[in-house]
Backbone of each chain as nested JSON, in Angstrom:
{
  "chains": [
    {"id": "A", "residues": [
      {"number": 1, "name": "UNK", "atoms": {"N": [3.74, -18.865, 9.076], "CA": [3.739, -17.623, 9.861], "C": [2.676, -16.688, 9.299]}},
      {"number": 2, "name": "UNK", "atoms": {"N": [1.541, -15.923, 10.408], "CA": [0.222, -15.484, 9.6], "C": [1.017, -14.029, 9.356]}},
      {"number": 3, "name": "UNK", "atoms": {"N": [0.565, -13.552, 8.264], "CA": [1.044, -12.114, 7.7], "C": [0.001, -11.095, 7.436]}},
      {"number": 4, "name": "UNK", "atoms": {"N": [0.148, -9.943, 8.055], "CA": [-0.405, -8.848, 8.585], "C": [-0.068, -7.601, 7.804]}},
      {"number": 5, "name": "UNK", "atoms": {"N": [-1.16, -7.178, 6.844], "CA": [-1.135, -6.354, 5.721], "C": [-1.952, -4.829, 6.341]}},
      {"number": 6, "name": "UNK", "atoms": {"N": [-0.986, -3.922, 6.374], "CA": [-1.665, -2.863, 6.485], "C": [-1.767, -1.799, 5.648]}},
      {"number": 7, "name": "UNK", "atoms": {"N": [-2.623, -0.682, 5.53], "CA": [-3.11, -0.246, 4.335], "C": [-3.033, 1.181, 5.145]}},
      {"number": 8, "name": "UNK", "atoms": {"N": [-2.073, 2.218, 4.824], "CA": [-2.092, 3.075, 5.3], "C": [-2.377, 4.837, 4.026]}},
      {"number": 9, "name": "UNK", "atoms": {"N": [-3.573, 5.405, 3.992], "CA": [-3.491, 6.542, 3.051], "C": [-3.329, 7.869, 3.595]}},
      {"number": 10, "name": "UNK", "atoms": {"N": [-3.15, 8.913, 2.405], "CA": [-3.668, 10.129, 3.329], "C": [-4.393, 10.434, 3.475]}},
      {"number": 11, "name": "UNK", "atoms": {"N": [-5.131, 11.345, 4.582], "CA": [-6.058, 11.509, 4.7], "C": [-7.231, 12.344, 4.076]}},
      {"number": 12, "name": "UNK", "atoms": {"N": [-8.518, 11.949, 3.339], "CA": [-8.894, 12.764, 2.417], "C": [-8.588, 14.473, 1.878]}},
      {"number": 13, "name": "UNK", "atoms": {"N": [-8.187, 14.782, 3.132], "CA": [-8.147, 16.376, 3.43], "C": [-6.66, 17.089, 2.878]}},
      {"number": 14, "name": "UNK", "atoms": {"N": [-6.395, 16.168, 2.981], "CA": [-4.7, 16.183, 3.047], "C": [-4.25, 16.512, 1.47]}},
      {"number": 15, "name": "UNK", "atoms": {"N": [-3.519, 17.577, 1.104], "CA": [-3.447, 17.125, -0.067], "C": [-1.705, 16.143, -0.254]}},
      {"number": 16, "name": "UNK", "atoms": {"N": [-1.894, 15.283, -1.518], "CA": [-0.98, 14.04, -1.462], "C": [-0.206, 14.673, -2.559]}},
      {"number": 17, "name": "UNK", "atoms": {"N": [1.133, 15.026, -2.859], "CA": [1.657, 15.661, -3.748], "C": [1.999, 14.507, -4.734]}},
      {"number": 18, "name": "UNK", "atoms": {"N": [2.337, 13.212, -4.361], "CA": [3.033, 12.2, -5.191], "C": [2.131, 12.012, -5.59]}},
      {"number": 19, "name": "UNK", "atoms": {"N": [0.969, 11.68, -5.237], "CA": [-0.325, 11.692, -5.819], "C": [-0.365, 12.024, -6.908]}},
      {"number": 20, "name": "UNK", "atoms": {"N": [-0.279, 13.795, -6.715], "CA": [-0.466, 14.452, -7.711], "C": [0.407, 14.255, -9.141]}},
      {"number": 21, "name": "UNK", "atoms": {"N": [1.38, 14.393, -8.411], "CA": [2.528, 13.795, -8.96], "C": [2.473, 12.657, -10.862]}},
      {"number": 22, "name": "UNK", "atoms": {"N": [2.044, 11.752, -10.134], "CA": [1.688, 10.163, -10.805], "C": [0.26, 10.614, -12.103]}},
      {"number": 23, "name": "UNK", "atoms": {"N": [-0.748, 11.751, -11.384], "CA": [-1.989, 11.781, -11.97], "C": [-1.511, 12.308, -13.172]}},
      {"number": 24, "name": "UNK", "atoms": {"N": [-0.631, 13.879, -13.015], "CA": [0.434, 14.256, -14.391], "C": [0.866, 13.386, -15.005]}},
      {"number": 25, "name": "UNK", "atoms": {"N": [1.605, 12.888, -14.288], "CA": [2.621, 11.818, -15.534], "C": [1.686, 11.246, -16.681]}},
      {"number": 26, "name": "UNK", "atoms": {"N": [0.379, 10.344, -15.576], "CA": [-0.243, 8.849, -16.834], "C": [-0.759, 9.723, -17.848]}},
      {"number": 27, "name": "UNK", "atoms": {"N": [-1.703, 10.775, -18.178], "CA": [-1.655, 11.176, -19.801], "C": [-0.454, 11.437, -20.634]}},
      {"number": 28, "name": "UNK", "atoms": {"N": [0.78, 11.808, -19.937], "CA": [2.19, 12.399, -20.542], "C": [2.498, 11.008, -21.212]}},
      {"number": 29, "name": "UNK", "atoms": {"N": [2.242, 10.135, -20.449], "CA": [2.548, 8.485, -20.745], "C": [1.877, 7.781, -21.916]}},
      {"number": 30, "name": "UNK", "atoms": {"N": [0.498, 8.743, -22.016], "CA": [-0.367, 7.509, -22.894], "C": [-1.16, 7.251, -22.036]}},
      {"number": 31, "name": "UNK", "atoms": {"N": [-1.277, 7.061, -20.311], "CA": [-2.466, 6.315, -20.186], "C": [-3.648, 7.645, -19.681]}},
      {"number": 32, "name": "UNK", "atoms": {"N": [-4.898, 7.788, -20.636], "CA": [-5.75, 8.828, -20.429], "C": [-7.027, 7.751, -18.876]}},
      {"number": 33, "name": "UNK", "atoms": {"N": [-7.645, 9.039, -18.819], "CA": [-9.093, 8.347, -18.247], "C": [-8.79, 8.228, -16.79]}},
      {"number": 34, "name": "UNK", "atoms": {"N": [-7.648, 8.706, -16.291], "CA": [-7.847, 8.359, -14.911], "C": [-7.978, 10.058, -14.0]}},
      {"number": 35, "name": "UNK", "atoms": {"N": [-8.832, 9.749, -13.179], "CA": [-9.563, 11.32, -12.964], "C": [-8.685, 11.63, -11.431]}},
      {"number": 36, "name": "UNK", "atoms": {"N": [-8.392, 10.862, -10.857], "CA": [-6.844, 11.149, -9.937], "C": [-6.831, 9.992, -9.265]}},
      {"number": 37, "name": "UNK", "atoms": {"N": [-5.362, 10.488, -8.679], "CA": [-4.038, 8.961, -7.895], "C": [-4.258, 9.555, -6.572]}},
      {"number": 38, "name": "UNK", "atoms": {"N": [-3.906, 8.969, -5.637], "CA": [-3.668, 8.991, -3.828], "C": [-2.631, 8.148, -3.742]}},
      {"number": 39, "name": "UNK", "atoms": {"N": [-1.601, 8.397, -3.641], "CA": [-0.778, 7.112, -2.92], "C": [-0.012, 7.067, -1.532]}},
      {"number": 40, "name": "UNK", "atoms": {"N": [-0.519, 6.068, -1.086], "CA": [-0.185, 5.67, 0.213], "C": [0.68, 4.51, 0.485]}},
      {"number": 41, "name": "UNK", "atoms": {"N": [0.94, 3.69, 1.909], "CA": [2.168, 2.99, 2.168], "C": [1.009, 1.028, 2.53]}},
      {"number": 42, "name": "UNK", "atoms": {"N": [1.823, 0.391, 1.819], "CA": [1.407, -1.082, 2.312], "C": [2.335, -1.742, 3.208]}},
      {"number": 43, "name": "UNK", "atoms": {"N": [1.98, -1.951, 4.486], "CA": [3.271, -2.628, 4.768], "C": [2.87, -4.336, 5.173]}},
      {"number": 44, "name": "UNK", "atoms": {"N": [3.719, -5.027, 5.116], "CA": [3.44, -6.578, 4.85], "C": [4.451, -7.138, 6.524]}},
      {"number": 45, "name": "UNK", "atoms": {"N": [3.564, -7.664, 7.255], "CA": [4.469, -7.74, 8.646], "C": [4.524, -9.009, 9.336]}},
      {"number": 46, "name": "UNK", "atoms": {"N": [5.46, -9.818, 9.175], "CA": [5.035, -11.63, 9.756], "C": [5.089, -11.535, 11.096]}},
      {"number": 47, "name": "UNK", "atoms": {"N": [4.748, -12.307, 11.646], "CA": [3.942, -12.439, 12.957], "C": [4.623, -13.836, 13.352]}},
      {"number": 48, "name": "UNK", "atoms": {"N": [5.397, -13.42, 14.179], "CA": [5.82, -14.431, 15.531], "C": [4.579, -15.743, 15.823]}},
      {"number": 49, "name": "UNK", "atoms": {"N": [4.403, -16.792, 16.059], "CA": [3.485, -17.267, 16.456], "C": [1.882, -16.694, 15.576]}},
      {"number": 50, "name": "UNK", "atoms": {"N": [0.675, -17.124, 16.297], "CA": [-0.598, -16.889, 15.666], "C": [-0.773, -15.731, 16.141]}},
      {"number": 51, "name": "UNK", "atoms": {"N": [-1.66, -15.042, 15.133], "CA": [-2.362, -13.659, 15.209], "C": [-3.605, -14.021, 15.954]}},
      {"number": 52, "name": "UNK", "atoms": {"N": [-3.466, -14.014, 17.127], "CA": [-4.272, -13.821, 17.921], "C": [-5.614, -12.581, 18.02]}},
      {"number": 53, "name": "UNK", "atoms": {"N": [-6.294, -12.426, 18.742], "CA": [-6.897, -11.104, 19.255], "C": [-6.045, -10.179, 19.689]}},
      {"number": 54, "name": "UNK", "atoms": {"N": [-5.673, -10.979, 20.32], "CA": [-4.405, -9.614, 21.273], "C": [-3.794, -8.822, 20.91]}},
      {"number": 55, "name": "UNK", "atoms": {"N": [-3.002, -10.145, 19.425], "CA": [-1.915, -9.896, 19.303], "C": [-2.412, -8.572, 17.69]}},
      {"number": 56, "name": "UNK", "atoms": {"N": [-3.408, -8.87, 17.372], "CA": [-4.019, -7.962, 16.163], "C": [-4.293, -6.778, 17.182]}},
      {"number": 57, "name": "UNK", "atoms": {"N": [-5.002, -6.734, 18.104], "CA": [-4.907, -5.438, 18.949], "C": [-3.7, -4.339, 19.191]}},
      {"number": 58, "name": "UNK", "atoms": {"N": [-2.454, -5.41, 19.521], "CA": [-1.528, -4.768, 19.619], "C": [-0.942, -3.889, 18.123]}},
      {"number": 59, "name": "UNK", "atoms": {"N": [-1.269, -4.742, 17.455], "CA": [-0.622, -4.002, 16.148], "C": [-1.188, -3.203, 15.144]}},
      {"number": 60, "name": "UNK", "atoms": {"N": [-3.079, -3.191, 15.833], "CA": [-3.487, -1.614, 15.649], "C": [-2.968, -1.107, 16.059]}},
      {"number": 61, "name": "UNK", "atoms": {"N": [-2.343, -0.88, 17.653], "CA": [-1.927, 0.396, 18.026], "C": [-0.888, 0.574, 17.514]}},
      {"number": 62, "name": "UNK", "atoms": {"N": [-0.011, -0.254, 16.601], "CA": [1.63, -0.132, 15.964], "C": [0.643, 0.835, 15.011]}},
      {"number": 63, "name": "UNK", "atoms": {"N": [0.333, -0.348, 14.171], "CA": [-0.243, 1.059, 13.104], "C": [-0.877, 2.324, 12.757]}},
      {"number": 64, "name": "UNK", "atoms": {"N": [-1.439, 2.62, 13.775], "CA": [-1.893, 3.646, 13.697], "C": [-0.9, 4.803, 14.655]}},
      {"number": 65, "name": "UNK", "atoms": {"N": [0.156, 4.451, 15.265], "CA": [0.976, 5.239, 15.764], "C": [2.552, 4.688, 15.156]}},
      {"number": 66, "name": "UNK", "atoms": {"N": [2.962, 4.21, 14.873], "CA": [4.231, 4.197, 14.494], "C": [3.889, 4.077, 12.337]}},
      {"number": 67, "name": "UNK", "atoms": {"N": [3.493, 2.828, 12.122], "CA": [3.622, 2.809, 10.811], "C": [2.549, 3.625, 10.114]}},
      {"number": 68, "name": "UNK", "atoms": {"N": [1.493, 4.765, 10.887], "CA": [1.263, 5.76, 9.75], "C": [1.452, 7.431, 11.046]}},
      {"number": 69, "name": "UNK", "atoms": {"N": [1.221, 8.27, 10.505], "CA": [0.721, 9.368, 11.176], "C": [-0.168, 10.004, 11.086]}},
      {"number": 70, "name": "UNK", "atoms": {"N": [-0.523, 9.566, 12.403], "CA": [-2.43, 10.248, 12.654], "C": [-2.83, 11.692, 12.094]}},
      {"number": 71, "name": "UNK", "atoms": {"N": [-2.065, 12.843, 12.262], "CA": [-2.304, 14.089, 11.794], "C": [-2.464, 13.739, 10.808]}},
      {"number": 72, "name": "UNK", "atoms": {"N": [-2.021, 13.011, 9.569], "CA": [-1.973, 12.993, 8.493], "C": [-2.678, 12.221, 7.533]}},
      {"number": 73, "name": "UNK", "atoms": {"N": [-2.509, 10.674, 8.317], "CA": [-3.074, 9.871, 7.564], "C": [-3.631, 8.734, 8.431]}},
      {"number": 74, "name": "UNK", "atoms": {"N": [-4.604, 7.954, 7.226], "CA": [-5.505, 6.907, 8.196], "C": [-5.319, 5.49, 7.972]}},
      {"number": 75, "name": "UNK", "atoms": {"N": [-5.317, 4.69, 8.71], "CA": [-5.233, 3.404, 8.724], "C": [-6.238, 2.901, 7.52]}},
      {"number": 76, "name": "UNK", "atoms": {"N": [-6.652, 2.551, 6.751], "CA": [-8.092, 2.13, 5.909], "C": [-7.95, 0.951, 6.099]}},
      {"number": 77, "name": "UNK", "atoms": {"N": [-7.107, -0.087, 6.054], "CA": [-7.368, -1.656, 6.503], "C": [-6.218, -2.56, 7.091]}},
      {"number": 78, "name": "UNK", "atoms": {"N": [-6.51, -3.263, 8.277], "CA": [-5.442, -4.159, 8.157], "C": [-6.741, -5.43, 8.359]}},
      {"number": 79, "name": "UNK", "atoms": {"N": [-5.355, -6.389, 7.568], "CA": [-5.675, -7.426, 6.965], "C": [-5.042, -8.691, 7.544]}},
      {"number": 80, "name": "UNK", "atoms": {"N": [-5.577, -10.019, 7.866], "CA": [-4.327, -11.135, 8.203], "C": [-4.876, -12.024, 7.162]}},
      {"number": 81, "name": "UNK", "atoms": {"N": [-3.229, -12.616, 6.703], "CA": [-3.339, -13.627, 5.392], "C": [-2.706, -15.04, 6.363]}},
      {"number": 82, "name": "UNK", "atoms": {"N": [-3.107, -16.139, 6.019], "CA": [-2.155, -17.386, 6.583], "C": [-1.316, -17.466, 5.533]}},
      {"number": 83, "name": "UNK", "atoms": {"N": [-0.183, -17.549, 5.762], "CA": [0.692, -17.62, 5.031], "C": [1.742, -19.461, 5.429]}}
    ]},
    {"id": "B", "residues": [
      {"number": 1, "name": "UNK", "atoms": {"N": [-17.838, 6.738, -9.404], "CA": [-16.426, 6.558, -10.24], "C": [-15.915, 5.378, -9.785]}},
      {"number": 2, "name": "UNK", "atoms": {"N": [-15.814, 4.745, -10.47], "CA": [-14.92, 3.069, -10.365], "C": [-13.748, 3.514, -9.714]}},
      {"number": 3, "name": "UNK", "atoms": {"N": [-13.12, 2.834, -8.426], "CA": [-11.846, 2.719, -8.058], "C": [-10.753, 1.308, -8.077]}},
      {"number": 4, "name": "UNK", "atoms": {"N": [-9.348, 1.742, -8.582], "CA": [-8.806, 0.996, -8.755], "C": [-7.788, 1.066, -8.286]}},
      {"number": 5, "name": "UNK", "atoms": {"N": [-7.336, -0.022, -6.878], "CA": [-6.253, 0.008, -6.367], "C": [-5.297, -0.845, -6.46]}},
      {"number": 6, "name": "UNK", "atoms": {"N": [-3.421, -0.298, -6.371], "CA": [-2.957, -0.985, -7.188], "C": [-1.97, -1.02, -5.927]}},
      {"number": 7, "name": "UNK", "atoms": {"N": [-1.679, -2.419, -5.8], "CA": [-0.318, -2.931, -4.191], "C": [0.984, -3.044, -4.992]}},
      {"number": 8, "name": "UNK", "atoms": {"N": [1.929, -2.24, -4.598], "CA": [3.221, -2.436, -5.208], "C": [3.84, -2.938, -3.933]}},
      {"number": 9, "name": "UNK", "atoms": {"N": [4.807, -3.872, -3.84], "CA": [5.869, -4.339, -2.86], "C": [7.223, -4.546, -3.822]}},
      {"number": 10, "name": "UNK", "atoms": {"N": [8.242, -4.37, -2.807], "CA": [9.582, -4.743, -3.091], "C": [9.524, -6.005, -3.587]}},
      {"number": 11, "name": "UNK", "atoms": {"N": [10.706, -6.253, -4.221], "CA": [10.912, -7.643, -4.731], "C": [11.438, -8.481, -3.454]}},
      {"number": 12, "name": "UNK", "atoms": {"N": [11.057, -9.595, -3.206], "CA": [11.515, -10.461, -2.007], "C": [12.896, -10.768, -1.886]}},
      {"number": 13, "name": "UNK", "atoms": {"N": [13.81, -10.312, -3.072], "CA": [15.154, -10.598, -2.891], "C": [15.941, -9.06, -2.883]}},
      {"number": 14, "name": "UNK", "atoms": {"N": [15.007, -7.747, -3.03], "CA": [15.495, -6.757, -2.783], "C": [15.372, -6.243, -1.483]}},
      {"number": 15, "name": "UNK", "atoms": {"N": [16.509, -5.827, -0.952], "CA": [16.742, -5.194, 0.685], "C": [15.891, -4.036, 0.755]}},
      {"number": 16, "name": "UNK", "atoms": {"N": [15.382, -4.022, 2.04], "CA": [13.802, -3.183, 2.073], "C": [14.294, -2.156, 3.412]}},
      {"number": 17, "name": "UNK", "atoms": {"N": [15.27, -1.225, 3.085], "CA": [15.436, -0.633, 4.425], "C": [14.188, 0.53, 5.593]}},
      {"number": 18, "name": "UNK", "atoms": {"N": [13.266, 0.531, 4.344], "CA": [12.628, 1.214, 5.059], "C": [11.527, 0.411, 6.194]}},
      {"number": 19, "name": "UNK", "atoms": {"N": [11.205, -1.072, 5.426], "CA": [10.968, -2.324, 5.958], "C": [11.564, -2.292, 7.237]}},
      {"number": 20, "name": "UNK", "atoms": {"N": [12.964, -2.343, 7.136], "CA": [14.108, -2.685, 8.345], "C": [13.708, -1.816, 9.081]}},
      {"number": 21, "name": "UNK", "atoms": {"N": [14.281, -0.724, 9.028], "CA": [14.145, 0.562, 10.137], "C": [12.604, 0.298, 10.918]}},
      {"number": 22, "name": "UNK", "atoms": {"N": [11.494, 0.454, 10.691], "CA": [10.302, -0.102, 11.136], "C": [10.361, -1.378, 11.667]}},
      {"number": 23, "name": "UNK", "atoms": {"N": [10.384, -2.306, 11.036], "CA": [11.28, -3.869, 12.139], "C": [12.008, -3.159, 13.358]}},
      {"number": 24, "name": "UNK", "atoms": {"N": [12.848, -2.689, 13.379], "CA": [13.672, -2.338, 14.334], "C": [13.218, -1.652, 15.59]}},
      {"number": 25, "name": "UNK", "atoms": {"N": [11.977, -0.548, 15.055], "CA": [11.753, 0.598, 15.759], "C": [10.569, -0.184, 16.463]}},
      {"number": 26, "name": "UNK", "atoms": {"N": [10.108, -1.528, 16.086], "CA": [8.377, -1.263, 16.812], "C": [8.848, -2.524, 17.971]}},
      {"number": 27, "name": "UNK", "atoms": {"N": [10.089, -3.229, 18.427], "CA": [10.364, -3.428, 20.18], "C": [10.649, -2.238, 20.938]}},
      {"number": 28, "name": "UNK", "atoms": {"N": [11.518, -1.585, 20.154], "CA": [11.393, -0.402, 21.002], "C": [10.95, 0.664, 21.635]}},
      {"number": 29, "name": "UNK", "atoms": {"N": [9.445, 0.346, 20.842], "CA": [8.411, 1.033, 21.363], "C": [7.529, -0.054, 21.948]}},
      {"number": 30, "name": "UNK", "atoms": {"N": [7.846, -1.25, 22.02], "CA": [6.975, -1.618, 22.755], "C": [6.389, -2.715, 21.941]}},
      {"number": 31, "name": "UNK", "atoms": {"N": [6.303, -3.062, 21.158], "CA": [5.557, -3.809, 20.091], "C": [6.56, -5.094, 19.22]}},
      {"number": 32, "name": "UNK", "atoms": {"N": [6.234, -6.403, 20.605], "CA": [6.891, -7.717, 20.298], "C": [6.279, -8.373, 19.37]}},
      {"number": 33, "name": "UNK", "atoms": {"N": [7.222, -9.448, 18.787], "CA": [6.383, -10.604, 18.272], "C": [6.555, -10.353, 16.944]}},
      {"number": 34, "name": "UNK", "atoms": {"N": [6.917, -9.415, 16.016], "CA": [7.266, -9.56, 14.336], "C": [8.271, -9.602, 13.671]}},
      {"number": 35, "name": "UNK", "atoms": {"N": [8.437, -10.927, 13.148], "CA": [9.358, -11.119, 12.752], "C": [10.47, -10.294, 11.756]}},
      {"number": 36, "name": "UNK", "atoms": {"N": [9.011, -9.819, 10.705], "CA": [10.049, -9.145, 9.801], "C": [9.032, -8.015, 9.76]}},
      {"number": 37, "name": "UNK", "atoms": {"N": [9.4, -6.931, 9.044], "CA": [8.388, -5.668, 7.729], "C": [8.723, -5.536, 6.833]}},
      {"number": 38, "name": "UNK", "atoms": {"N": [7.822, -5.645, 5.641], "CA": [8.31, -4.966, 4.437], "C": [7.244, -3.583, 4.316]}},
      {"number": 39, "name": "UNK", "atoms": {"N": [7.725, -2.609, 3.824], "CA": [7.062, -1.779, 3.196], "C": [6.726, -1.428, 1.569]}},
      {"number": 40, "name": "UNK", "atoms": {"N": [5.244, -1.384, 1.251], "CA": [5.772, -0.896, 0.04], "C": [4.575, -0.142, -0.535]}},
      {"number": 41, "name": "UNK", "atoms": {"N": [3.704, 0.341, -1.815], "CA": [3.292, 1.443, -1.867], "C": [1.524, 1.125, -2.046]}},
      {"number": 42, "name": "UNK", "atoms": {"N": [1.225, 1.498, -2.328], "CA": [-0.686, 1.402, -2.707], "C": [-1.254, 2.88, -3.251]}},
      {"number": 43, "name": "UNK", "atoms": {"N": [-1.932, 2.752, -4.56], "CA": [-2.039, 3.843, -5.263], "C": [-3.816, 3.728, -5.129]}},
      {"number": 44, "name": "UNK", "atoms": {"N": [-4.58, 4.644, -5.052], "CA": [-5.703, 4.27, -5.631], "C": [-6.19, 5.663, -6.402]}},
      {"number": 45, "name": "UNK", "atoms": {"N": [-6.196, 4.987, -7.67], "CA": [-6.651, 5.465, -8.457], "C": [-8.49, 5.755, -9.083]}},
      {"number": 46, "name": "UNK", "atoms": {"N": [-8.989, 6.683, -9.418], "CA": [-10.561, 6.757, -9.821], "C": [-10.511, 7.358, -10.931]}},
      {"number": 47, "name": "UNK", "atoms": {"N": [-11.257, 6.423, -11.553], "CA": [-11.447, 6.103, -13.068], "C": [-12.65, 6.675, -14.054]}},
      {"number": 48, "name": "UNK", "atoms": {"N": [-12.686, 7.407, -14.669], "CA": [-13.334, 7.986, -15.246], "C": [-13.67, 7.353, -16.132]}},
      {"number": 49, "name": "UNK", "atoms": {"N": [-15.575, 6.769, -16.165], "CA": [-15.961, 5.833, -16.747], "C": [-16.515, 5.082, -15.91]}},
      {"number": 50, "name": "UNK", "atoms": {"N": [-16.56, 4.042, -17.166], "CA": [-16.346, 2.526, -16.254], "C": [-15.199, 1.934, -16.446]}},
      {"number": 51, "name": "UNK", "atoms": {"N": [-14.736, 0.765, -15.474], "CA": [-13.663, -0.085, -15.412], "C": [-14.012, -0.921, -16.446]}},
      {"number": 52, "name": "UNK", "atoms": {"N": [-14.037, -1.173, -17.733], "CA": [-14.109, -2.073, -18.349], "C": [-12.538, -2.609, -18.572]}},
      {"number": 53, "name": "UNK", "atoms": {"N": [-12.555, -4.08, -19.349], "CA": [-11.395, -5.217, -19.696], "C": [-10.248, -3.937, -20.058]}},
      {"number": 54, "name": "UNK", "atoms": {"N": [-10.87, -3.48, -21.158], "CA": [-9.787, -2.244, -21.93], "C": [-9.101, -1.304, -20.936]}},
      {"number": 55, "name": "UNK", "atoms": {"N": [-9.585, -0.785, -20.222], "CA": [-9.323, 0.143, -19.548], "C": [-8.22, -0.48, -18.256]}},
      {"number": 56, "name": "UNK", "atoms": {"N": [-9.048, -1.975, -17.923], "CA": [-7.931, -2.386, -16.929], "C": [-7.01, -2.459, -17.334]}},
      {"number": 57, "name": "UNK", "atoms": {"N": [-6.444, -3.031, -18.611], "CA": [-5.439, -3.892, -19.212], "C": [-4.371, -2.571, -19.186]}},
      {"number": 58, "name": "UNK", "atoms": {"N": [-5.045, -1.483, -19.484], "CA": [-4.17, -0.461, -19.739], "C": [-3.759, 0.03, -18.457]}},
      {"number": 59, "name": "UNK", "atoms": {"N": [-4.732, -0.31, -17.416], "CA": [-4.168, 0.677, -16.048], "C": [-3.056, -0.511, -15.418]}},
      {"number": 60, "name": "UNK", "atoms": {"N": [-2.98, -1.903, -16.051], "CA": [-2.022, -2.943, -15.443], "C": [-0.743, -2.474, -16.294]}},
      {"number": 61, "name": "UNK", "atoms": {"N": [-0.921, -1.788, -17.366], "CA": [0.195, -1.791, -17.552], "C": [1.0, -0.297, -17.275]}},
      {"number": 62, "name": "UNK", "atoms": {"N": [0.122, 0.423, -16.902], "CA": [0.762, 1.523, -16.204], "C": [1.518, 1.358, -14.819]}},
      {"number": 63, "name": "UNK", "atoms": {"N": [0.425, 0.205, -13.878], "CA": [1.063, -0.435, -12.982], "C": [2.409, -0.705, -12.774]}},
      {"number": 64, "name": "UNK", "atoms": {"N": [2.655, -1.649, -14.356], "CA": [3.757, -2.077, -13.99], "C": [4.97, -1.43, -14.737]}},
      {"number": 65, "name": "UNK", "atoms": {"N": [4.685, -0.162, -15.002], "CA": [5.637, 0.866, -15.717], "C": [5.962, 1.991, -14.999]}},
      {"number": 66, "name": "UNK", "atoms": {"N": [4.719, 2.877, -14.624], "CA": [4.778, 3.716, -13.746], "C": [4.707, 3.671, -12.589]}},
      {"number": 67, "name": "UNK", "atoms": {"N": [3.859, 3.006, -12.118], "CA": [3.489, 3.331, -10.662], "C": [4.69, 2.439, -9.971]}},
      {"number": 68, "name": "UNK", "atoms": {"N": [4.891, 1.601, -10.884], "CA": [6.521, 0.426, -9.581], "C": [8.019, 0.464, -10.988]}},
      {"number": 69, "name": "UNK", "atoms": {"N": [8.522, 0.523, -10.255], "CA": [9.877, -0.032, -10.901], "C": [9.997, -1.669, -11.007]}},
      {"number": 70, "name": "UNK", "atoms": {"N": [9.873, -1.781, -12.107], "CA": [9.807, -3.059, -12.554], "C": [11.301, -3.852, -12.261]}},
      {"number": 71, "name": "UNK", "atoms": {"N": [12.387, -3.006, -12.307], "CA": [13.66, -3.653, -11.372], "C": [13.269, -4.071, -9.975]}},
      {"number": 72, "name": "UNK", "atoms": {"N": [12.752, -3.558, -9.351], "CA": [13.039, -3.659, -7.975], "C": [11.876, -3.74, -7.407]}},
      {"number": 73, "name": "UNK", "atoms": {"N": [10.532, -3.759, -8.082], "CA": [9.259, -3.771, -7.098], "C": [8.395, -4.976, -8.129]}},
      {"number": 74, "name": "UNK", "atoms": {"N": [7.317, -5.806, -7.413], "CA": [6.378, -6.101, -8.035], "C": [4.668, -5.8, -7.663]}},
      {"number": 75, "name": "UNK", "atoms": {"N": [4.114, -5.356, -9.06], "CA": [2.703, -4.861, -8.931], "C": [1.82, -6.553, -7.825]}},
      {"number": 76, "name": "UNK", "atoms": {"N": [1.489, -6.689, -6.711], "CA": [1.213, -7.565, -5.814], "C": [0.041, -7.817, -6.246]}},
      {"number": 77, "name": "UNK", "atoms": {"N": [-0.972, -6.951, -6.369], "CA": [-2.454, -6.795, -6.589], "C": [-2.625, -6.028, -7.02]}},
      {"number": 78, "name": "UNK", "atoms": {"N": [-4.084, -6.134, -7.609], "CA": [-4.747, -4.84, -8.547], "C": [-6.444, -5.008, -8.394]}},
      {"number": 79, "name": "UNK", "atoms": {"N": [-6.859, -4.428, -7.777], "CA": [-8.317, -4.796, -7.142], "C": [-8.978, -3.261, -7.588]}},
      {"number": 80, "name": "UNK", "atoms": {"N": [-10.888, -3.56, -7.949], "CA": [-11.636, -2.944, -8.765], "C": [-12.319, -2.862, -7.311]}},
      {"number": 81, "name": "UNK", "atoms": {"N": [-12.772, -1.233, -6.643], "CA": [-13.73, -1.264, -6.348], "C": [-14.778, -0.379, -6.884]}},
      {"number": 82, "name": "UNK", "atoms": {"N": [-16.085, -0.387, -6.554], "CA": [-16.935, 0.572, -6.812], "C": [-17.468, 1.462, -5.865]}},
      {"number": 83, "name": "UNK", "atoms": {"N": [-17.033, 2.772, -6.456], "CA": [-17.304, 3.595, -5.232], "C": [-18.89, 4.617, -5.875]}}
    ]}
  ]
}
């Protein structure tokens, strides 16, 4: 079943609080050197039958309207793996 | 600045409701054909420096301390780009 990886962030503009969040913590932690975090959502989605054209068409429009939000945030990649 | 992004997913034997709820919601909008969803997180981090061996080793293990719960999530990938 082919599996369909999407890569959803916020959008540069946006500010990301968990983000921010995570960037505090890693020196509190020990880990120095990192100059900032963004974090966003991966979602991993099996696919009925082959990933077609179509069927990858259709699930841009999932992703970019149901599994992220446009005001907010941007699609940066989807991906198909054969699985 | 070197970027380094890091794929956290649920563990395959941990229940993924936010996975579910999204499964659920995208026939009802219209969007056949997937079997399952998982959701899970993507950090990208920029690195002050360069990405050298040292520096990764340390951001893998922040990976798998901070950025995921090592109960219940695994670090999936960890990919170097250059921005």
């Amino acid at each position: 079943m082919p599996r369909v990886v999407v890569h959803v962030m916020p959008k540069p503009e946006i500010l990301d609080p968990q983000g921010k969040a995570v960037a505090a913590a890693l020196p509190r932690l020990g880990f120095e050197g990192i100059a900032s975090v963004r974090q966003g959502k991966r979602f991993e989605l099996e696919v009925e039958g082959e990933a077609t054209e179509e069927v990858l068409a259709t699930l841009r429009e999932a992703a970019s309207t149901l599994l992220s939000n446009p005001v907010i945030e941007d699609v940066v990649a989807l991906e198909v793996e054969d699985a």
